[in-house]
N, C-alpha and C positions, 0 to 999 in steps of 0.2 A: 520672666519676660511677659509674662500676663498672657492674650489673647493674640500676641503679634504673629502671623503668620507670610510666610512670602514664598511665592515659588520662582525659583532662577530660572530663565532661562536663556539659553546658547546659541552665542549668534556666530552664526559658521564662520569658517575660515575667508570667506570670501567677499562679509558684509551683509548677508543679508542671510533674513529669517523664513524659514519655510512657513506655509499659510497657517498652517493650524499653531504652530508659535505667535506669530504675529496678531493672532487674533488673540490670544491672552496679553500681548503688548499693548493692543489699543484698548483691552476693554478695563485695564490695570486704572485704579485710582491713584496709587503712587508708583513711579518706575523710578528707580535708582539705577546707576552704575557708573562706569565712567563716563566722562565728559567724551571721549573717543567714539564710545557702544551709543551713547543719548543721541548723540549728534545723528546715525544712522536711522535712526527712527523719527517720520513725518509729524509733526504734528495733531496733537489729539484736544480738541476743544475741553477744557476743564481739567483735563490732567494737572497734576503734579508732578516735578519732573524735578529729582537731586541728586548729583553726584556724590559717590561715597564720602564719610568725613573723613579728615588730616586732622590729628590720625588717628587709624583705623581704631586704636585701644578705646575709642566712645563712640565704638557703633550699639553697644548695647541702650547707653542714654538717647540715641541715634534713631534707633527702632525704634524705643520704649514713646515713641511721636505719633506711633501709626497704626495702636493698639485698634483692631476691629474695622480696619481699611484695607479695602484689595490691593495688594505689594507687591510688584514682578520686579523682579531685578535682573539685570541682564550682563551674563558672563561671555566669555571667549571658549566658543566650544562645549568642551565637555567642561559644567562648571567644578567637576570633583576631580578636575585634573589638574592639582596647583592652581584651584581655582576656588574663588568665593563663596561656591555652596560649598566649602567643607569648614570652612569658616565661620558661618552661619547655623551648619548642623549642629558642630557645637555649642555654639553660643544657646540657640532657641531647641535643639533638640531634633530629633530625625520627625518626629513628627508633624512636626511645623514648619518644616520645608518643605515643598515640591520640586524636584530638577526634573528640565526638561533640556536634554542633551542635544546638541550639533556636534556636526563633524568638529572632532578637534584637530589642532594642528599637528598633534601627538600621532592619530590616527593615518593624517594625511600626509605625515612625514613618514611611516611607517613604509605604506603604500608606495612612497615614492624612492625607496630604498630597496623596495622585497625584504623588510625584515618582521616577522611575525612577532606579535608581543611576548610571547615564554619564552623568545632569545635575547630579547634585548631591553635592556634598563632606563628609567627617564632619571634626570637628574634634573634639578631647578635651580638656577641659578639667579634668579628673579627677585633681588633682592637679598643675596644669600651671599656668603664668602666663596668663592671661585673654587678654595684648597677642597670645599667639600667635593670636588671631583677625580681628587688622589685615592678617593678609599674604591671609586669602580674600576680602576685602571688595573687591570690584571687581563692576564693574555688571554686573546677567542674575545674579548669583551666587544659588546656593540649598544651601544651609549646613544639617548638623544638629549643634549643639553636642551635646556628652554631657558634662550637668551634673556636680560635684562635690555638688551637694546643692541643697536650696532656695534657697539665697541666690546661687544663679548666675544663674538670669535676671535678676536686678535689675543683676548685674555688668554681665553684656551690653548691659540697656537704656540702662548707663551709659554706657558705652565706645560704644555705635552713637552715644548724641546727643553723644557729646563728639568723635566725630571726625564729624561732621553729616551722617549718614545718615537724614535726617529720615524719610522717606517710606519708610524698610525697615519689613517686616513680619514681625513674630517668635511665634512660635505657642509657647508652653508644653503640650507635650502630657508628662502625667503618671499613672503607675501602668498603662502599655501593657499591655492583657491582661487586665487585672481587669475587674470589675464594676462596678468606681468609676473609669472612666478620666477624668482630664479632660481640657480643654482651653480655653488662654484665650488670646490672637490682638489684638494691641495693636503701634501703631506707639512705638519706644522713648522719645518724650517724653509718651505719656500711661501709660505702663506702671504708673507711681506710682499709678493711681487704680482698680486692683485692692489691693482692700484685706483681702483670705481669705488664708488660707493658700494655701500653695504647697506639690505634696507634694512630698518628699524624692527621689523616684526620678522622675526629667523629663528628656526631651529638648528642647532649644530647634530648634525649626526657621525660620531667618532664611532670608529670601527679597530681597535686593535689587533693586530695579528696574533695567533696562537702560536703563534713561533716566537714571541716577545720575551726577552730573555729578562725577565725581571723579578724581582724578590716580594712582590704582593700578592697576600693572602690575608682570607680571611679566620685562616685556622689561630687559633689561642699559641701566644707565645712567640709575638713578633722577635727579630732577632734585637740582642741587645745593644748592638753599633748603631741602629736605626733613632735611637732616644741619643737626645743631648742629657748629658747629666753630671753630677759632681760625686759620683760614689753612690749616692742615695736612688737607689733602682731595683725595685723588685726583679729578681733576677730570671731571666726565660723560662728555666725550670721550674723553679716555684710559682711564677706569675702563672704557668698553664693552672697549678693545680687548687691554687685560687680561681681559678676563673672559672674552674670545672665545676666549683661547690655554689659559686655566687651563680653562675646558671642564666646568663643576659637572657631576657627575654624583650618583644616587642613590645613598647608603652611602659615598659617598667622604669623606675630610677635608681641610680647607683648612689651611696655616697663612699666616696676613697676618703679616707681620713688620715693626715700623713702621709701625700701625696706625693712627698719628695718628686719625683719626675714625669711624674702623671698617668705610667701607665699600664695603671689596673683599668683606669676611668677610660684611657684612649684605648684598651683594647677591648672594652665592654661597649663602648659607640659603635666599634668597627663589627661588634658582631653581628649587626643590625641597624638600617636606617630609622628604627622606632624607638632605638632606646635613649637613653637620657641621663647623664652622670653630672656628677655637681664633684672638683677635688678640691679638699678642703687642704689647708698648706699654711704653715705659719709665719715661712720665711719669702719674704718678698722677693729675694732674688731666683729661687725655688719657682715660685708661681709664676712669674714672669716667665721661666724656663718650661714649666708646663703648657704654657700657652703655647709657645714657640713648637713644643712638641705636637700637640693637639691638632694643630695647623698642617705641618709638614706630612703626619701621619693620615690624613683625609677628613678628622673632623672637628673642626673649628667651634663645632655647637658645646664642646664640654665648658661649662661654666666652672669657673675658675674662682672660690672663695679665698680672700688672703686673709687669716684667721686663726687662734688657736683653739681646737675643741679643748672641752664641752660648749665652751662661748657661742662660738663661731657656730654652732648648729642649730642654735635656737630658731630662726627665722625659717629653717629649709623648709621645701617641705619635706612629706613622708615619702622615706625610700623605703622602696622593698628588698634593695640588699645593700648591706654595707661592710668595707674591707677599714680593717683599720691595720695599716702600715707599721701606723708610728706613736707613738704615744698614747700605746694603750693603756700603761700605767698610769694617765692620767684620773684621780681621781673620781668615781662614780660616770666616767664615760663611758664600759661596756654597760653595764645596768640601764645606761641614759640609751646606749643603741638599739638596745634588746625592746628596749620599751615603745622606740621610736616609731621601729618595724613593724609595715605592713603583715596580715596576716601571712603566713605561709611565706614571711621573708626570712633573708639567708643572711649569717653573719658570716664572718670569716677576719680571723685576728690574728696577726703574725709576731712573733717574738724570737730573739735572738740575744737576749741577756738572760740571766738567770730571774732575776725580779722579773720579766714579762715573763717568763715561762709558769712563774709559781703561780701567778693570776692566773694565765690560763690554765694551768691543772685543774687549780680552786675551781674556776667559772666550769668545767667540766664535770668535776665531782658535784658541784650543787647543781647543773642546768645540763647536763647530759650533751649530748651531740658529740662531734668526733674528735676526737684527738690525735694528731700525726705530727712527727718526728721527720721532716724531710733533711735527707743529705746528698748532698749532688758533687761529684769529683769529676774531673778536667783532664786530660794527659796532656803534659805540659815536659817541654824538655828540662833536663836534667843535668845538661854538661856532654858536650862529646856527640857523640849518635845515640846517647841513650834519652829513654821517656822515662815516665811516670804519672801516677795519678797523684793531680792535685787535689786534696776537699775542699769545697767552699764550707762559709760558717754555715753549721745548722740551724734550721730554722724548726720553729714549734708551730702549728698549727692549729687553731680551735674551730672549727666549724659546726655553726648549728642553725636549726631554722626554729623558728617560729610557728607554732600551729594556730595558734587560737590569737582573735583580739585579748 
């Protein structure tokens, strides 16, 4: 991005910018931002004055206009809170940004709650699928959405009573900072019986009860009635002990190959809002079923390839771990994985036929890493009052990482 430089800065909750802000707004040769944030600010003889491009994907060619001119652009609040200077950091680099922060609504919704930041989570929903607010709903949770607009709380009060979070308590605080703040505080099956408007700029703040009798978690090894599937499902047991080798980390990428039901990749999302999984799936009615899973399960962001590896891999990019389900016998695909791999990234390849087994032996005796033999039994009845343990099939397991480029 050459010589482009621009400092953000944060125009309070309330509309207006403190004086030593506003003195880098007027003394700015280009101010970008929205048409909303522009409009707030007086006239400055000689300025330049442009709201962000549509769409965003050619703000680089966008910048690349203003190389060695004074650039303020101006955010909502804190600009690194679901906001445009983290956007920007990346694109041009931490050093060629300056943010200069306001009270966010984040802050000011905080405040108007009593809830301290180490208790409670923001979710964005700002352009973003709604489900992504199933993966925080778990009991004691205290959540502040950041609306898309007026018709997101309703979204919300839908989505709590439909997955039966009867007794959560959702606050609409709206217009943070003004004159006219409001505020309207309803459990999500009587939400419907606010019948005013709603203003456009709102935070939802959900408070779940810790008494919330419910089956989320973010420990490895969601339960298996949780997934829609046809048979083809990494089974709880073994899904933990994959998940425990692949090792999600925050910014990382997963690739699930042979992703039958999705969910190595949905429980590698859910272990963290930073991570990032791509499942790869041959069978179209499969992948469509993955999605369906991804969704319900809290995170909508797993990218969904309908493709058969080694093909279907060419384009990804580099993962730092990858689980392959199904079709490891595919020709020159573990070698294609191994090679793919980020340094210090983890494989992990499950087999359950005798041909998958012999591969991984081989890939173990030549590339070292670990070999396991999992077997997992059931006590299932048997006739009468009597039990017994069922086995499930064994599975073989190869896991290994990667040291070096």
């Amino acid at each position: 991005m050459g010589g482009v430089k621009v400092t953000v800065v944060g125009v309070g909750a309330d509309g207006h910018l403190p004086p030593a802000s506003l003195a880098l707004v007027t003394g700015a040769e280009v101010l970008l931002g929205g048409e909303r944030h522009l409009g707030l600010v007086p006239p400055v003889e000689g300025q330049e004055r442009r709201p962000w491009p549509r769409p965003l994907s050619s703000l680089a060619s966008f910048l690349g206009e203003y190389d060695g001119r004074r650039v303020v652009a101006l955010a909502s609040g804190d600009p690194l809170v679901s906001g445009i200077g983290t956007t920007l950091i990346r694109l041009l680099g931490a050093d060629a940004v300056d943010v200069v922060p306001a009270v966010s609504s984040v802050a000011l919704a905080r405040a108007r709650m009593g809830w301290s930041a180490e208790e409670s989570t923001v979710v964005t929903l700002v352009g973003r699928d709604p489900a992504a607010l199933r993966r925080e709903l778990v009991a004691g949770a205290r959540i502040l959405v950041l609306s898309s607009d007026e018709t997101t709380p309703m979204t919300v009060a839908e989505l709590l009573d439909t997955e039966g979070f009867d007794d959560t308590r959702m606050t609409v605080l709206g217009d943070l900072g003004s004159d006219d703040e409001f505020r309207y505080t309803s459990r999500p099956t009587d939400f419907g019986a606010w019948s005013g408007p709603l203003p456009r700029l709102n935070v939802i703040a959900v408070e779940v009860p810790a008494t919330e009798d419910d089956l989320n978690s973010w420990a490895t090894g969601v339960p298996d009635h949780l997934f829609e599937h046809d048979g083809q499902l990494t089974k709880r047991d073994v899904r933990a002990s994959a998940l425990s080798r692949l090792a999600p980390r925050p910014g990382q990428l997963l690739w699930d190959i042979g992703a039958g039901a999705g969910s190595i990749g949905i429980e590698w999302l859910r272990a963290h809002p930073r991570t990032n999984a791509v499942a790869v799936e041959v069978d179209p009615e499969r992948a469509a079923r993955i999605a369906r899973n991804a969704e319900s399960l809290g995170v909508p962001r797993l990218w969904v390839v309908e493709g058969r590896a080694p093909d279907a891999l060419a384009d990804l990019p580099q993962p730092h771990a990858v689980f392959v389900g199904g079709g490891a016998t595919a020709p020159g695909l573990l070698d294609l994985c191994r090679e793919r791999l980020a340094p210090h990234g983890r494989l992990v390849a499950h087999g359950v036929t005798l041909e998958t087994e012999q591969l991984l032996v081989a890939a173990f005796h030549a590339h070292g890493g670990e070999l396991t033999r999992l077997s997992v039994e059931h006590v299932t009845p048997l006739g009468g009052r009597f039990t017994g343990w069922t086995p499930a099939r064994a599975v073989t397991q190869w896991a290994w990482t990667k040291e070096t480029a």
